[in-house]
C-alpha positions as CSV (number, residue, x, y, z in Angstrom):
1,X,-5.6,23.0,-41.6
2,X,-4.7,26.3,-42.4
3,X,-5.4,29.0,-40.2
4,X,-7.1,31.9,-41.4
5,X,-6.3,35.5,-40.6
6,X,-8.3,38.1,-39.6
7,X,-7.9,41.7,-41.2
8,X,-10.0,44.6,-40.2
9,X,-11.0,46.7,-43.4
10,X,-12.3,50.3,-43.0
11,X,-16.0,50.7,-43.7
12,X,-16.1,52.2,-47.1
13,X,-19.7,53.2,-48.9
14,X,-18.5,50.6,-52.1
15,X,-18.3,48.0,-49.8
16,X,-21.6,48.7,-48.3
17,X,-22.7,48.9,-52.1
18,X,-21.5,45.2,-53.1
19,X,-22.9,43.6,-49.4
20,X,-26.1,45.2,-50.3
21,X,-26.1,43.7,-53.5
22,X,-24.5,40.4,-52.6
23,X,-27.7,40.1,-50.3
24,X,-30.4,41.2,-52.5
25,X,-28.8,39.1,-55.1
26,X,-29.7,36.2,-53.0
27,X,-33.0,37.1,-52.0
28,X,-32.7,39.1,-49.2
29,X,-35.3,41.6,-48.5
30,X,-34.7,45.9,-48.8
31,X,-35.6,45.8,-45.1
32,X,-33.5,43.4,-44.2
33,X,-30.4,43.7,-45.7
34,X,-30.5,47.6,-44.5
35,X,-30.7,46.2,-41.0
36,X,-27.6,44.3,-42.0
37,X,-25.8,46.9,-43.1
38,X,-26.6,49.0,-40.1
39,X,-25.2,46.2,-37.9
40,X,-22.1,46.3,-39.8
41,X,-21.6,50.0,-39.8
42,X,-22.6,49.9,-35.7
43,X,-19.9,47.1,-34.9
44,X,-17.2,49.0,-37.2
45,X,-17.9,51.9,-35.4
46,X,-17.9,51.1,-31.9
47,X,-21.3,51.4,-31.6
48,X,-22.3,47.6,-31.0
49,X,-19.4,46.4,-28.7
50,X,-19.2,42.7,-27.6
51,X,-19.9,42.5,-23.7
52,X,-17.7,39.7,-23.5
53,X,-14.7,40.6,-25.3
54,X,-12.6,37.1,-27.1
55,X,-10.2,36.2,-25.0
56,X,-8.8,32.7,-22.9
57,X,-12.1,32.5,-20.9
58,X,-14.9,33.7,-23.7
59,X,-12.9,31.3,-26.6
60,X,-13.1,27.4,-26.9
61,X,-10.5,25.5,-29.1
62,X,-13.5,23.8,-30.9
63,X,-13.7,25.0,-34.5
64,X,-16.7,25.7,-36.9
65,X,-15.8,22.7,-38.7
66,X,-15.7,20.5,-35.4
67,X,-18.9,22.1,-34.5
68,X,-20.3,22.0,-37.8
69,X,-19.8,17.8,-37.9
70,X,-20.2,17.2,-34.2
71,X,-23.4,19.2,-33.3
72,X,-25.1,20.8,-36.3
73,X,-25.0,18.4,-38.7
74,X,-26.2,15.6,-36.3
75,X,-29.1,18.3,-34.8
76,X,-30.3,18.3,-38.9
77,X,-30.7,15.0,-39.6
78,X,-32.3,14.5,-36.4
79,X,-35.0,17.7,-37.5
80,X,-35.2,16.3,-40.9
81,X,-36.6,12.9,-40.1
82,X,-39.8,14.7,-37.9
83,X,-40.3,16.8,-40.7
């Protein structure tokens, strides 16, 4: 599996510009996506800080694809067939 790496970018207004039209492109409301991009302006500017910051107690060797298969995916079938 490869490993992905995590770069910070610096906020920049045309990145702002294509979130906020990646998300309305797909339906997102004005309102909502606005509140997204004030989120992501608040966590690149310190503003929003995690309270638990990632480290060997806050992070879990499980993956988002082991998750994915082993709890999500079993958790939607399981909602589908009551629907």
């Amino acid at each position: 599996m490869h490993e992905a790496k995590w770069v910070r970018c610096p906020p920049t207004p045309r990145l702002s510009t294509q979130a906020a039209s990646h998300l309305r492109d797909h339906g997102v409301s004005l309102n909502v996506t606005m509140s997204f991009l004030e989120m992501y302006e608040a966590f690149d500017t310190g503003r929003i800080m995690p309270e638990f910051p990632r480290g060997p107690e806050t992070t879990t060797p499980t993956t988002l694809e082991q998750f994915a298969r082993d709890v999500l995916a079993p958790a939607l079938r399981a909602m589908e067939q009551h629907v």
